[in-house]
C-alpha positions as CSV (number, residue, x, y, z in Angstrom):
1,X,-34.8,39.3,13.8
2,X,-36.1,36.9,11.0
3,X,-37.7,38.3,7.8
4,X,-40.3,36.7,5.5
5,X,-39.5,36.0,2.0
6,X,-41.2,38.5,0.1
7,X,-40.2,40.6,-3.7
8,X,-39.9,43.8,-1.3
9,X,-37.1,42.1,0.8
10,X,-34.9,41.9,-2.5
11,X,-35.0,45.9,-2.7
12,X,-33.4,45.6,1.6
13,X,-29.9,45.3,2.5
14,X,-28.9,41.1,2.9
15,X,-25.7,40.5,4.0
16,X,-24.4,37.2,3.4
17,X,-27.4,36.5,0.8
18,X,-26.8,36.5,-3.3
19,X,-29.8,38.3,-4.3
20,X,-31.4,37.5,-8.0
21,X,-29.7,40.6,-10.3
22,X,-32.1,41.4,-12.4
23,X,-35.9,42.8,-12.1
24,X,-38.6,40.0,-11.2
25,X,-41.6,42.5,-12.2
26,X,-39.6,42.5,-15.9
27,X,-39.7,38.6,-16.1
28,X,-41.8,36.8,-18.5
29,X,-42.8,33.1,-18.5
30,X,-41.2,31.6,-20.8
31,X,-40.8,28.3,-19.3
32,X,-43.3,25.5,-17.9
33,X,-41.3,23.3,-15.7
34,X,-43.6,19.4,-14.7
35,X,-42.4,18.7,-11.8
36,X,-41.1,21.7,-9.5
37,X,-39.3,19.8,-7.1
38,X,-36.3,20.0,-4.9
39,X,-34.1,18.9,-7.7
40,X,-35.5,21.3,-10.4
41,X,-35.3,24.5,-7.8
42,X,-31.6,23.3,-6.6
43,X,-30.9,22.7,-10.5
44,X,-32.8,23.8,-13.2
45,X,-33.8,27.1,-11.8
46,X,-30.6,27.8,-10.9
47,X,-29.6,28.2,-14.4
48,X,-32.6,30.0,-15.2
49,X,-32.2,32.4,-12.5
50,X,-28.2,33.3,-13.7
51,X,-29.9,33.2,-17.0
52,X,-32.8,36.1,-16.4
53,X,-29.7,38.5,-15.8
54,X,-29.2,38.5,-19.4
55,X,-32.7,37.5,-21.1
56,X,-36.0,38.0,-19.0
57,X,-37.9,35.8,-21.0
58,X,-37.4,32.6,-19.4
59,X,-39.4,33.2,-16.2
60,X,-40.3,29.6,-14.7
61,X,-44.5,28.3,-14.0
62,X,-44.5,25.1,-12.5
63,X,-46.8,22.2,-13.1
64,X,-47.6,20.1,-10.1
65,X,-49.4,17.3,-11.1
66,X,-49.6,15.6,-7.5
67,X,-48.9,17.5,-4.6
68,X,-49.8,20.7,-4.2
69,X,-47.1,20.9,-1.2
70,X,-44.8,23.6,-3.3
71,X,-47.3,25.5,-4.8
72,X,-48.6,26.0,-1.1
73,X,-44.8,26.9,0.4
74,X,-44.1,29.1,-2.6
75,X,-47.4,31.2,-3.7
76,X,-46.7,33.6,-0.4
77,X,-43.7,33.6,-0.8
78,X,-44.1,34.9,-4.4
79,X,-42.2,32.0,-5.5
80,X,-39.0,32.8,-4.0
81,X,-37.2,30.5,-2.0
82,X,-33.5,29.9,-0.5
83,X,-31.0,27.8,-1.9
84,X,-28.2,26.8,0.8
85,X,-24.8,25.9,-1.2
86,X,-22.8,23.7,1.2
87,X,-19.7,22.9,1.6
88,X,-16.3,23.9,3.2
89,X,-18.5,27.0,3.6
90,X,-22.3,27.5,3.2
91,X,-23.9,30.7,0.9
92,X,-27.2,31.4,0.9
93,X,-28.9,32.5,-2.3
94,X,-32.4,33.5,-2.7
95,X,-33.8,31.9,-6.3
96,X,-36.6,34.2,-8.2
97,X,-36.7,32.5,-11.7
98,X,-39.9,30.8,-10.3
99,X,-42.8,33.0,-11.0
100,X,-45.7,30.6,-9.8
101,X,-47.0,26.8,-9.7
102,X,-50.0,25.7,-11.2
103,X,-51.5,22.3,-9.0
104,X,-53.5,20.4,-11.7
105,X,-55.8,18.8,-9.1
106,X,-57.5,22.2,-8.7
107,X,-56.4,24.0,-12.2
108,X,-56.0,21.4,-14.9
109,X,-57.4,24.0,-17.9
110,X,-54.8,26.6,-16.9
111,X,-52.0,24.2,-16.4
112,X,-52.7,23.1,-20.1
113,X,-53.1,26.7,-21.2
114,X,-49.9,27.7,-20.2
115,X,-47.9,25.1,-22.1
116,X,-49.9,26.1,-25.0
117,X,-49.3,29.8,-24.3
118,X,-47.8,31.7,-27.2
119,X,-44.8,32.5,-24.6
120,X,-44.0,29.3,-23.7
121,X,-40.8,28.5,-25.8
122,X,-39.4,25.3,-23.6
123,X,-40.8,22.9,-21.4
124,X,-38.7,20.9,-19.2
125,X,-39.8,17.9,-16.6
126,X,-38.1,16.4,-13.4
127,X,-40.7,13.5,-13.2
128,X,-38.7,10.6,-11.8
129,X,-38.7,7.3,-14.0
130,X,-42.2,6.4,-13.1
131,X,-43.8,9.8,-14.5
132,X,-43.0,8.8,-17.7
133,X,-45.3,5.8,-17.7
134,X,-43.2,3.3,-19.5
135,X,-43.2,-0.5,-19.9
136,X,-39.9,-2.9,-19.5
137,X,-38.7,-1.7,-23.2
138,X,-38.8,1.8,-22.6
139,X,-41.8,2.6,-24.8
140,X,-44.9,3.6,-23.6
141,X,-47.4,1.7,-20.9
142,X,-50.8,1.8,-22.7
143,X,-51.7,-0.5,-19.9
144,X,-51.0,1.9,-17.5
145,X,-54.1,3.6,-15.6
146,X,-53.6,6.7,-16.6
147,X,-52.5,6.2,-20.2
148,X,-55.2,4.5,-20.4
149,X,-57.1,7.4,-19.0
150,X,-55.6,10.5,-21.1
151,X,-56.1,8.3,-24.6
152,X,-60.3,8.4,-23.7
153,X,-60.0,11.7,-21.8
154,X,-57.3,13.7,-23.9
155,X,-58.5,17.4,-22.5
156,X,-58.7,15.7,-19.4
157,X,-55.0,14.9,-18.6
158,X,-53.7,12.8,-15.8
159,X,-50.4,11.4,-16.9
160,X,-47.5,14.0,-17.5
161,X,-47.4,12.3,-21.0
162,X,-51.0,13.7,-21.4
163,X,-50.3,17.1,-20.2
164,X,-47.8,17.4,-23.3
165,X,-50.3,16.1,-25.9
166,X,-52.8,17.9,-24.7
167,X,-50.4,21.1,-24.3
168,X,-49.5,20.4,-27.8
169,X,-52.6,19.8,-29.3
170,X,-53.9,23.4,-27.7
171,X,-51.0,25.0,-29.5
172,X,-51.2,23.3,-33.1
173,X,-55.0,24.2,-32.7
174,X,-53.9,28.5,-32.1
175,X,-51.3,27.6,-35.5
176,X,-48.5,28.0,-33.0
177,X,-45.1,27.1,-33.5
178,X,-44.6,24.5,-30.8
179,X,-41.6,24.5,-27.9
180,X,-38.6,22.5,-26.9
181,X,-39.5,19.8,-24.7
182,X,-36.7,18.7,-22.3
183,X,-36.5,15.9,-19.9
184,X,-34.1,16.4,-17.1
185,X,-35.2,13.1,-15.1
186,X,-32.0,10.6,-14.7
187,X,-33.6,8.4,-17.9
188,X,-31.4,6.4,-20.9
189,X,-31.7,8.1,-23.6
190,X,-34.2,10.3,-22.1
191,X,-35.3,12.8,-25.0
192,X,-35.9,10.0,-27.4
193,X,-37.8,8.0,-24.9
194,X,-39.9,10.9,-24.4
195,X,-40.1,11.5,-27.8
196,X,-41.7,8.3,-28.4
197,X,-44.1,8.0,-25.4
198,X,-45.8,11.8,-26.5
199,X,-45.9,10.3,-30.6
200,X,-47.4,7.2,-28.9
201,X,-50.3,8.7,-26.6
202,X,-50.9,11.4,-29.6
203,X,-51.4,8.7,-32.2
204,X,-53.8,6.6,-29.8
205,X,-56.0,10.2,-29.8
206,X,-55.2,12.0,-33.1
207,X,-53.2,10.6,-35.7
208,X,-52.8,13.9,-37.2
209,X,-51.5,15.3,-34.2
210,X,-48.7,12.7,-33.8
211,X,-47.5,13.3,-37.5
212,X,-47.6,17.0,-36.3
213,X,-45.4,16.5,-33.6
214,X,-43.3,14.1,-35.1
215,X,-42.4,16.7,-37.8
216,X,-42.1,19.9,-35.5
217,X,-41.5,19.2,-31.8
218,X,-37.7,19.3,-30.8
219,X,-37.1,16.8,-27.8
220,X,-33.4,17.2,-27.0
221,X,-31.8,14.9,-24.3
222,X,-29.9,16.1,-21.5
223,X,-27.9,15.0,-18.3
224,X,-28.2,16.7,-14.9
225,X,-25.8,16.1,-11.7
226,X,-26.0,17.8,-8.4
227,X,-26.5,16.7,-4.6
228,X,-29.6,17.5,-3.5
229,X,-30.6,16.1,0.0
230,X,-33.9,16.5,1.2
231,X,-35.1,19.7,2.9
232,X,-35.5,18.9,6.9
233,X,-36.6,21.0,9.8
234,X,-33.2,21.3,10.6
235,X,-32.7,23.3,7.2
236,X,-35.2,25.4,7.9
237,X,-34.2,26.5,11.2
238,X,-30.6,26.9,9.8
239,X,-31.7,29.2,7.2
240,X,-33.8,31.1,9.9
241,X,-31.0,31.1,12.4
242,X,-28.3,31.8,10.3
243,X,-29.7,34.0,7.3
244,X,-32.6,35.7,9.1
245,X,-35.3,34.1,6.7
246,X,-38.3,32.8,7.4
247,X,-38.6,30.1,4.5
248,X,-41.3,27.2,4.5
249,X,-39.1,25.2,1.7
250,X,-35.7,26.5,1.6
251,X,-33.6,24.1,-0.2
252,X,-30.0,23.0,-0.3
253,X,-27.3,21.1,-2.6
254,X,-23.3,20.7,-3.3
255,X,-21.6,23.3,-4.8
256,X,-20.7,21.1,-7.6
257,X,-23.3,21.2,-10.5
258,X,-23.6,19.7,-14.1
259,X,-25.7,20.4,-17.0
260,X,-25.3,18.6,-20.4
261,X,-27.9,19.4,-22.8
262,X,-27.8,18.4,-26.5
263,X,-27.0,19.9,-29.2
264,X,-30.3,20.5,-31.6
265,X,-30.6,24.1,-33.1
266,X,-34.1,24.0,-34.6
267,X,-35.0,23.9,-30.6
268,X,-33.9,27.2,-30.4
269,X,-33.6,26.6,-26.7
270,X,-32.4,29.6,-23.9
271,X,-28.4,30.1,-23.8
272,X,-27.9,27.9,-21.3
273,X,-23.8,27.7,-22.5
274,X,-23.6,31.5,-21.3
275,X,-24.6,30.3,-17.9
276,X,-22.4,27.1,-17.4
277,X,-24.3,24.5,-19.3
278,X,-22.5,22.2,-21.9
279,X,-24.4,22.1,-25.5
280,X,-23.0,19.0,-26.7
281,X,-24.4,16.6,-29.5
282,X,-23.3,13.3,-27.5
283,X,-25.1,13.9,-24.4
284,X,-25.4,10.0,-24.3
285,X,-21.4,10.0,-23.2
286,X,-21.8,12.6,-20.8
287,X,-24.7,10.5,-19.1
288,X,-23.0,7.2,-19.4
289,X,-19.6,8.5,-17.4
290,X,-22.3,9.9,-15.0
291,X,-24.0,6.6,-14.5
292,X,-21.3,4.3,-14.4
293,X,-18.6,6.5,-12.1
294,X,-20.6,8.7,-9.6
295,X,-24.1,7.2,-10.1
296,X,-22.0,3.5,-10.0
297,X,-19.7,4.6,-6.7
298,X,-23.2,6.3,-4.9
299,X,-24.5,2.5,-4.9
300,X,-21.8,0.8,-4.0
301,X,-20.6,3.1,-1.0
302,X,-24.1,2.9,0.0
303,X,-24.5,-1.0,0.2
304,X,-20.5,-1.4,1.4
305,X,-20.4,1.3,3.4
306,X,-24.0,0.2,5.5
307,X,-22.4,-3.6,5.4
308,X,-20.0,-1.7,8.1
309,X,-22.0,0.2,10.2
310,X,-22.4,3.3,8.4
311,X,-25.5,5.5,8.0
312,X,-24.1,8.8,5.6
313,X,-22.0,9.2,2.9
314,X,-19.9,11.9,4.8
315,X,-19.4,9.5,7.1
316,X,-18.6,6.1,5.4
317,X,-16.7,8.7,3.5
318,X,-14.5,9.4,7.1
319,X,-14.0,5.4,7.5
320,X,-10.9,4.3,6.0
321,X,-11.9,0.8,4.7
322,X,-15.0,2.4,2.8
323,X,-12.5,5.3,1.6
324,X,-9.9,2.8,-0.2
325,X,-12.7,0.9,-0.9
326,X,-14.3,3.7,-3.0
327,X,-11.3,5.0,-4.5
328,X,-9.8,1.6,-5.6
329,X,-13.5,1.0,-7.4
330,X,-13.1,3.8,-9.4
331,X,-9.9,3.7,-10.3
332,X,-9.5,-0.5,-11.3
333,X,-13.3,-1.1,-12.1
334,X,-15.3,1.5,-13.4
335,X,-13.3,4.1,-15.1
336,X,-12.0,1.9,-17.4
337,X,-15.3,0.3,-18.7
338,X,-16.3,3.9,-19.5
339,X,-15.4,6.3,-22.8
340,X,-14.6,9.9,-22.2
341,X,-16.4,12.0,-24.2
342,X,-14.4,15.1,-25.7
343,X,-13.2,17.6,-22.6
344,X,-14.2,15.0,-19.6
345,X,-10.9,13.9,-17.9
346,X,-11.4,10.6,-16.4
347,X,-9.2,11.0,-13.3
348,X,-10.0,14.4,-12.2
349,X,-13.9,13.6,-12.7
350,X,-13.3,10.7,-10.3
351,X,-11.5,13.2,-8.1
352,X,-14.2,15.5,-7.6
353,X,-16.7,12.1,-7.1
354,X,-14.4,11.5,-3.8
355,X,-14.7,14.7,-2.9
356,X,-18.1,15.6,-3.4
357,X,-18.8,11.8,-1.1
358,X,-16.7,13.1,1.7
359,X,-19.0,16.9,1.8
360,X,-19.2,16.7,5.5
361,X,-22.0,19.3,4.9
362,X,-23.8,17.2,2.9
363,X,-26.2,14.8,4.8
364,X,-26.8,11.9,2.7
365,X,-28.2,9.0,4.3
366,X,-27.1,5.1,2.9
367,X,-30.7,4.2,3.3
368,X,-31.9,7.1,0.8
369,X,-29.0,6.0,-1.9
370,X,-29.8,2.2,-1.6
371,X,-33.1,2.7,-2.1
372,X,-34.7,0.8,-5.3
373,X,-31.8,-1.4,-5.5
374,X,-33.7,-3.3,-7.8
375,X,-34.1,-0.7,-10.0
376,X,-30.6,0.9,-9.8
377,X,-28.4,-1.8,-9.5
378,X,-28.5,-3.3,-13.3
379,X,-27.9,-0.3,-14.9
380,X,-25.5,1.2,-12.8
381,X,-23.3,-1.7,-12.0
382,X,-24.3,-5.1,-13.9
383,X,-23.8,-3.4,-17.4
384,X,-20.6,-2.4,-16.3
385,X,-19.8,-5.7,-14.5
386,X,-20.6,-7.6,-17.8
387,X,-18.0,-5.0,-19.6
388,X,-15.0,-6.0,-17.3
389,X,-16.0,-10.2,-17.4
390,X,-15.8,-9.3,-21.3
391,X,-12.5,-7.5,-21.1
392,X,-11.1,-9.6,-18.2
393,X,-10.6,-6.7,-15.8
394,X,-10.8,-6.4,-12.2
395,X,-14.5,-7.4,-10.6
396,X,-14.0,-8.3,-6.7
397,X,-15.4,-4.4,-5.9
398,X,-18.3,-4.4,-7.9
399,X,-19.0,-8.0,-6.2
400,X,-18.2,-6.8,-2.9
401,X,-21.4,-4.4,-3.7
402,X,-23.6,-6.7,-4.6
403,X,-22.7,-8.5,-1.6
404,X,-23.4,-5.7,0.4
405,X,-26.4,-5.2,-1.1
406,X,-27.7,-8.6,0.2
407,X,-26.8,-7.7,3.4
408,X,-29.0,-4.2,2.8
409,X,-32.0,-6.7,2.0
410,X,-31.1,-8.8,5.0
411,X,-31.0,-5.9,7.8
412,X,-34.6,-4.7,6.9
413,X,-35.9,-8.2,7.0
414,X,-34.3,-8.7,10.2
415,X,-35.7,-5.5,11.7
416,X,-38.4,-5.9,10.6
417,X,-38.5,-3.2,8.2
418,X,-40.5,-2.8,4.7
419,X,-37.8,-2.6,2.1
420,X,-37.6,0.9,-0.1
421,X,-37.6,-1.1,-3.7
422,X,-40.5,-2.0,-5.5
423,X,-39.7,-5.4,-5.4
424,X,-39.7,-5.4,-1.8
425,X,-41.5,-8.6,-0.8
426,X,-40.1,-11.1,-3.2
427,X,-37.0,-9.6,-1.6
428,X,-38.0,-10.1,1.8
429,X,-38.7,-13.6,0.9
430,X,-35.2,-14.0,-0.2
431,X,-33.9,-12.7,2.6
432,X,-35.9,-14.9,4.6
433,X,-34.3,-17.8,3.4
434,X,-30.9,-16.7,3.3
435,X,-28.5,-18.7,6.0
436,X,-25.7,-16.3,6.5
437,X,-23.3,-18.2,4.6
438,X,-21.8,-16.9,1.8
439,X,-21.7,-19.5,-0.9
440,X,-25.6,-20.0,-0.5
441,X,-26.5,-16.8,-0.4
442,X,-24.9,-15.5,-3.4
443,X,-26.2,-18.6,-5.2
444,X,-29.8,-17.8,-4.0
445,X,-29.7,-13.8,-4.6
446,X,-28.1,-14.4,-7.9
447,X,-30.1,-17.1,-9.2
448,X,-33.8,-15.9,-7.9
449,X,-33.5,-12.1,-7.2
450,X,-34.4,-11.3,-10.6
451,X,-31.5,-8.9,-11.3
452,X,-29.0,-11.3,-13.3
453,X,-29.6,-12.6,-16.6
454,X,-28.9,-16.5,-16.6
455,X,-25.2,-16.1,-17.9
456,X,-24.5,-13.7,-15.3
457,X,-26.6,-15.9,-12.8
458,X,-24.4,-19.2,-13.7
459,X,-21.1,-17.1,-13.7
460,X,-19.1,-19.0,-10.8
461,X,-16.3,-16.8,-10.4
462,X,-18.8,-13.9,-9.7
463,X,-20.1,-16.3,-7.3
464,X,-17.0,-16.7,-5.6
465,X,-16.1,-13.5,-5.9
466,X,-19.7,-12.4,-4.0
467,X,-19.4,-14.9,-1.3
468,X,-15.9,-13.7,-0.4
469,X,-16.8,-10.6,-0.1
470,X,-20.2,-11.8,1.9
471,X,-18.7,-13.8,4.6
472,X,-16.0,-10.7,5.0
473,X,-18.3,-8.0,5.4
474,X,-20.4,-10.4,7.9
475,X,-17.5,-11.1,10.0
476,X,-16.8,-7.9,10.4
477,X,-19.9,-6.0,11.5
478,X,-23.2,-7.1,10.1
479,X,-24.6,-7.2,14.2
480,X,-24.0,-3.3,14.5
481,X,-24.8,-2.7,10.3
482,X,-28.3,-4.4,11.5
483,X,-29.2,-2.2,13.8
484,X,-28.8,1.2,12.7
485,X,-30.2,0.2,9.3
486,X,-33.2,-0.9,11.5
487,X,-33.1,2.5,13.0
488,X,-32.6,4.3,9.6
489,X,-35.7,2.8,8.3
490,X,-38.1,4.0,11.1
């Protein structure tokens, strides 16, 4: 017998199932989350939800400023959803720190109502890099359609940036103390950033305004870690089969999860030290050993580890080139181009990265990790790859990455496949004129790809380095690689 997720279920016997320990009729909303995604309820409300034991004021409303895919999956279910923790074992865990959703498409004056409701004391976002509407610099697009939009139309939000000033503005108008505002998106320096982008949309509307906000609003930065596949059908009929709940977006993650929020007392944020996060005031360490070790590894397992064949982490994980291959990275390459910040132990945080990679619970697909390569790949290998020239360490793993990354690009041209990276067809077009032969191809990628600055571009013993490591992985299996990335991609 299967049961629907409903507030009377939590008052019924669940064996197996971690209830929420505290009242959901004694919860206030405290918090407006942008973004309620799979991430945020695997993450963020997590916290929240140990946190409501203690202090019932930091009930969650979500902002959906797209979709309104969760709002629709979670209003009958009164917000309440399942979180699957997997690994040598899987717990269920039903999450009620989620009070409701607001979809701005249909309900854009309550969704800015709430962040300027006297409860609201924090706002967080899980926005992904694009939401925050930035230009190559890291300061804000004007440029951008919807900037451009929400400084004409300022009660008339599109942009998540608007939403805040707008938010804002509501509350300064009441003669309301404002909230915290706390990106949790993966983002450099991603507080300030925000900072800067709500004081730059605010002064294109209301110059008075921005000086408001640049003198009251707290915008501390954070880092966030936790694997969090997408929800599939075959989640869904796990958590019915195995739990007894009927759940239209059950959700799961590792067990492993990180939190590092900084330091900034006038925010007068939630305890979120009482419930396992770390208050620090060098979050940018924290996010930089994140970045350069597991976020660093993720890429390069994924580009090596599809150079061979393989279609999971789990599973490259399970092959015992990609293993060594990993482990060696880590150990000669990228933990020594990176600082420990006070309390992080170096070798026992790359420890738990091989760990968490071989989570044969854990469905991670290659395809989803090398996505954006683009994107990723400067900041989470060149900067550490120019480190290492600099300091004349080790460099033929990070190289045998890139390598594999070219042969990434290569096995969706030849399968026809659109590339997931937002430079797709100059890629393609790369790819398409690529011969197969290491020395050319490395010089072609490196010199025209757009990734390497000149001095990296001109560098011939990376060259080398990538071309060895090219024709190797080639030899071995790019015919097989091929066509289960051709598959993937379907």
């Amino acid at each position: 017998m299967t049961r629907s997720l409903r507030n009377a279920l939590l008052a019924t016997e669940l064996p197996g199932i971690q209830r929420p320990a505290y009242d959901r009729a004694k919860v206030t909303p405290g918090i407006v989350h942008i973004g309620p995604g799979a991430f945020h309820r695997a993450h963020q409300a997590v916290y929240v939800d140990d946190l409501l034991a203690q202090d019932p004021r930091w009930g969650i409303t979500g902002i959906s400023l797209r979709s309104p895919d969760v709002a629709e999956a979670l209003t009958p279910q009164a917000g309440l959803y399942t979180l699957l923790l997997t690994g040598e074992e899987t717990r269920a865990r039903i999450i009620g720190s989620i009070a409701g959703v607001i979809v701005t498409r249909s309900a854009q004056a309550q969704a800015i109502q709430r962040l300027a409701a006297p409860e609201t004391g924090l706002i967080t976002l899980t926005i992904t890099e694009k939401g925050y509407c930035l230009d190559e610099v890291g300061a804000l697009d004007t440029e951008h359609a919807d900037i451009r939009h929400d400084a004409t139309h300022p009660h008339q939000p599109r942009s998540a940036i608007g939403y805040l000033v707008a938010g804002l503005a509501a509350r300064r108008a009441q003669g309301l103390a404002p909230p915290a505002i706390l990106s949790c998106d993966n983002l450099p320096e991603n507080g300030a950033r925000l900072r800067g982008a709500v004081l730059q949309l605010a002064s294109l509307t209301d110059p008075d305004l921005a000086r408001w906000i640049e003198g009251e609003v707290c915008f501390p930065g954070s880092m966030v870690d936790s694997i969090t596949p997408a929800t599939s059908p075959a989640l869904r009929e796990q958590v019915r089969t195995q739990f007894g709940l009927e759940d239209s977006w059950p959700i799961q993650r590792e067990p492993f999860t990180a939190w590092v929020i900084e330091d900034m007392p006038r925010a007068a944020l939630p305890d979120f030290a009482s419930v396992g996060a770390t208050i620090t005031s060098d979050v940018a360490a924290y996010a930089t050993a994140k970045l350069r070790l597991l976020n660093g590894a993720h890429s390069a397992l994924a580009y090596y580890g599809a150079a061979l064949g393989e279609t999971t982490v789990a599973g490259a994980m399970r092959n015992a080139r990609v293993e060594r291959y990993v482990t060696t990275l880590l150990r000669d390459e990228l933990a020594p181009a990176v600082k420990a910040p006070p309390g992080l132990d170096l070798a026992e945080y790359c420890a738990t990265i091989l760990q968490r990679f071989g989570n044969p619970a854990i469905e991670y697909t290659l395809v989803q990790i090398g996505s954006d390569g683009s994107q990723k790949i400067p900041i989470r290998l060149l900067a550490t790859l120019n480190d290492n020239l600099a300091a004349g360490r080790p460099i033929a793993g990070i190289a045998a990455a890139l390598a594999g990354w070219i042969i990434f690009v290569r096995q969706f041209a030849k399968a026809g496949r659109a590339l997931p990276d937002p430079s797709a067809a100059h890629l393609a077009a790369l790819a398409n004129a690529a011969t197969g032969r290491g020395d050319e191809d490395a010089r072609l990628f490196m010199e025209h790809s757009g990734l390497f600055a000149p001095e990296l571009a001109a560098h011939s013993g990376l060259r080398d380095a990538i071309a060895q490591a090219y024709d190797e992985l080639i030899k071995t299996t790019e015919k097989t690689a091929g066509r289960r990335i051709g598959q993937d991609a379907a």
